[in-house]
N, C-alpha and C positions, 0 to 999 in steps of 0.2 A: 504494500500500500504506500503512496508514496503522496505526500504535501506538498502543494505550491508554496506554503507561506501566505498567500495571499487570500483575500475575502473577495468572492466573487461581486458582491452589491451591499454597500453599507445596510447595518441593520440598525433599527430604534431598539435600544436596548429600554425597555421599560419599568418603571419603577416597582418594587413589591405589590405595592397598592399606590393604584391612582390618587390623586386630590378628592374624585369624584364620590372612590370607595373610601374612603379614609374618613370622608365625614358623614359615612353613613353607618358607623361602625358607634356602637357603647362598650366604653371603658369601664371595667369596673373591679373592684377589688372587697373581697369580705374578715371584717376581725371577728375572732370566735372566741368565747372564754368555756370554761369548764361549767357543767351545766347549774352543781349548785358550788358554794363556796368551798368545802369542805368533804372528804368524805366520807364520815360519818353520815354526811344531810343525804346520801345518794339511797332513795327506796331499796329497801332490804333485797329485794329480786334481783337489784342492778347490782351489788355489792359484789357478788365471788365471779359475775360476767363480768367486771373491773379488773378483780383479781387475777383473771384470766389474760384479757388484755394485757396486763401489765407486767405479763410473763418476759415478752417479746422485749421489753426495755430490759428486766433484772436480769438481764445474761449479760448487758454491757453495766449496769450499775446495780449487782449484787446486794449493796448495802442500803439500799433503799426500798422502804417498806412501800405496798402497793399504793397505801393512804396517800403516802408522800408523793408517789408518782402519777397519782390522779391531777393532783393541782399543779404538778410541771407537764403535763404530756395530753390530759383529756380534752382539752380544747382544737386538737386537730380529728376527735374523731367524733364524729354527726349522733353515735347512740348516746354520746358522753358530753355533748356540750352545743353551744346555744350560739348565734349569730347575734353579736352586741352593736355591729355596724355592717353598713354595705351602704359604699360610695362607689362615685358614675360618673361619668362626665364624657360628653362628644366635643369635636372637634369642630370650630368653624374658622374659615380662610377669611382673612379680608382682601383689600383687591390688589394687597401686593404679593398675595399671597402666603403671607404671615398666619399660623394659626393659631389660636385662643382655644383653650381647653374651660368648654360650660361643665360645673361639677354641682351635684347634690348630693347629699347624705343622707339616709335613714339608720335612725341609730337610739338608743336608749338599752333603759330595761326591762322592755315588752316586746320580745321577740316575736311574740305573732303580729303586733302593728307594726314591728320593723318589715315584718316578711308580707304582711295583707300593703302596706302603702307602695314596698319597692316593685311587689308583682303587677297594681296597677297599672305603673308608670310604667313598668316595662311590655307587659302589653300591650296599650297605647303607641310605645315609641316603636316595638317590632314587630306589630299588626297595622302600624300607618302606612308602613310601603314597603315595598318588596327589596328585596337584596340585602335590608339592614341588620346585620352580626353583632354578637357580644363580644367581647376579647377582655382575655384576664390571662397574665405571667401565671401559670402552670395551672390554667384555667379548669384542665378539663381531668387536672387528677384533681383537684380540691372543691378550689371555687364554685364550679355548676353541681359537682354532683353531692356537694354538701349543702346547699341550698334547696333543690331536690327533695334530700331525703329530710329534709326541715318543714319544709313543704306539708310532707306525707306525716309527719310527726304529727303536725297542728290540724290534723283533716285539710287541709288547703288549698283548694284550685294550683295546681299546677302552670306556672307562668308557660305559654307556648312554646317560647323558644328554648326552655330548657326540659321539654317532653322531647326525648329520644327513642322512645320504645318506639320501634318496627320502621326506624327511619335510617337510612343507607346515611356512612360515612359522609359524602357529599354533599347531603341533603341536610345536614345539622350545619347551625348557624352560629358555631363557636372558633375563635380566632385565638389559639393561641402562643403568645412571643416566643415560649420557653420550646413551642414544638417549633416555632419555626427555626429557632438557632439549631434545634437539633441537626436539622438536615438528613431525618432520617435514623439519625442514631438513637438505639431505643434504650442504651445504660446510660446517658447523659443526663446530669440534673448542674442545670447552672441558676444561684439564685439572680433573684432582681436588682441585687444592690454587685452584685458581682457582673449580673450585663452592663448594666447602666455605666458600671466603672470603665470597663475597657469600650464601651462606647462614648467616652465625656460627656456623662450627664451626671448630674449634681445627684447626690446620692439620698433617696428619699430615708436611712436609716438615720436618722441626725439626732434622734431625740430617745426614740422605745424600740423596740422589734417586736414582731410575733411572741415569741415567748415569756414578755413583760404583759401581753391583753392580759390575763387571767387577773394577777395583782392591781392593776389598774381599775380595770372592773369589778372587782370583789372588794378590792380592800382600799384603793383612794375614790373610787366612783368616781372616775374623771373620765366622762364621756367623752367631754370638749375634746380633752389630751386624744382618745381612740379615733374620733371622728380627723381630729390634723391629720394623722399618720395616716391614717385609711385613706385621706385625699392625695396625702405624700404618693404612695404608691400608685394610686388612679393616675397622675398628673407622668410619672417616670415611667408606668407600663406606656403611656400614647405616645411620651418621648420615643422611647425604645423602637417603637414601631414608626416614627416619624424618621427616624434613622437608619433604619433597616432600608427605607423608600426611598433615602436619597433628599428627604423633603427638609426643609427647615424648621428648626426646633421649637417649642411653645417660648418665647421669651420671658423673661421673667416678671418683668412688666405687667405681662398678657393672662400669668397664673392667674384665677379665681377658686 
């Protein structure tokens, strides 16, 4: 087989996602705390199905009883713990084509009106017109299907676009960053503050992480505090993907 070196008719090499697709797309990101404070408060049923879970941790931290490992670890998993925010925000161009990331929160200590207000809005915004996706940094292992099964917890209408049952790969409406850096690679997990960094974008960890929700939420009530970081992250996931496209970044100015 043998190369000219040569490209027979220049081609348009096209961005990830258009300006067009970019602003049809909702961003979003969810914090989760441990379902009650303590685990003693967890109904006597849930108690040795904890114990069980928390098998899978004491083989790397032996010395810690399952109690202890409820309040650092049950917040990432949907039967153990509760949705204390989910923040959103879309993208709009102005006509230099600068774009402005529009954000809103739903957030408190009433996770069924966190979950009945955001599935509103979200049907609304991806039953108004065709083509419009969610996208969330490692969206499709956490994000949607913890939401989902939050859903299913509080008897609750299922938001459409995160009803998957009997719908082909193509045909689901989730975008997300962490699969697209994959490229395919199915043992790759890179976080969000670890893309953001080798792409130059300001690093939305600056204040708490994931692993601070639970104490925040239990023990200073500082929703305010969950609800910045939760927009922290919304604002650096549409970065990420403004970057990936070649597109210019939300300025800082422009943050909301």
């Amino acid at each position: 087989m043998r190369f000219s070196g040569r490209v027979s008719a220049r081609k348009t090499i096209l961005p990830m996602f258009t300006q067009h697709q970019l602003e049809n797309i909702l961003f979003l990101d969810i914090e989760t705390a441990c379902i009650v404070p303590e685990y003693a408060q967890l109904p006597e049923r849930l108690q040795p199905l904890w114990d069980r879970k928390a098998g899978r941790y004491q083989s790397a931290e032996p010395d810690k009883s399952s109690a202890q490992l409820f309040f650092e670890k049950a917040g990432i998993h949907a039967e153990f713990a509760r949705v204390v925010c989910i923040s959103c925000g879309y993208l709009k161009f102005n006509a230099d084509q600068v774009p402005q990331l529009i954000a809103k929160s739903f957030y408190g200590a009433d996770e069924r009106s966190i979950l009945t207000d955001f599935g509103g809005m979200l049907d609304q915004y991806t039953g108004a017109k065709a083509g419009r996706n969610i996208c969330a940094h490692n969206g499709k292992e956490f994000d949607f299907p913890f939401l989902g099964r939050r859903y299913i917890v509080h008897g609750l209408a299922i938001p459409f676009v995160l009803q998957v049952q009997g719908k082909k790969p193509w045909e689901v409406s989730f975008i997300d960053t962490m699969d697209l850096w994959k490229f395919g690679d199915y043992k790759a997990y890179t976080s969000l503050d670890l893309l953001s960094a080798i792409l130059g974008i300001a690093s939305p960890k600056n204040d708490i992480d994931g692993s601070d929700i639970s104490r925040v939420f239990w023990q200073e009530k500082d929703h305010e505090r969950i609800k910045t970081y939760c927009e922290k992250d919304v604002l650096t996931t549409a970065q990420v993907l403004l970057r990936m496209s070649r597109m210019p970044l939300v300025p800082e100015e422009a943050e909301t």
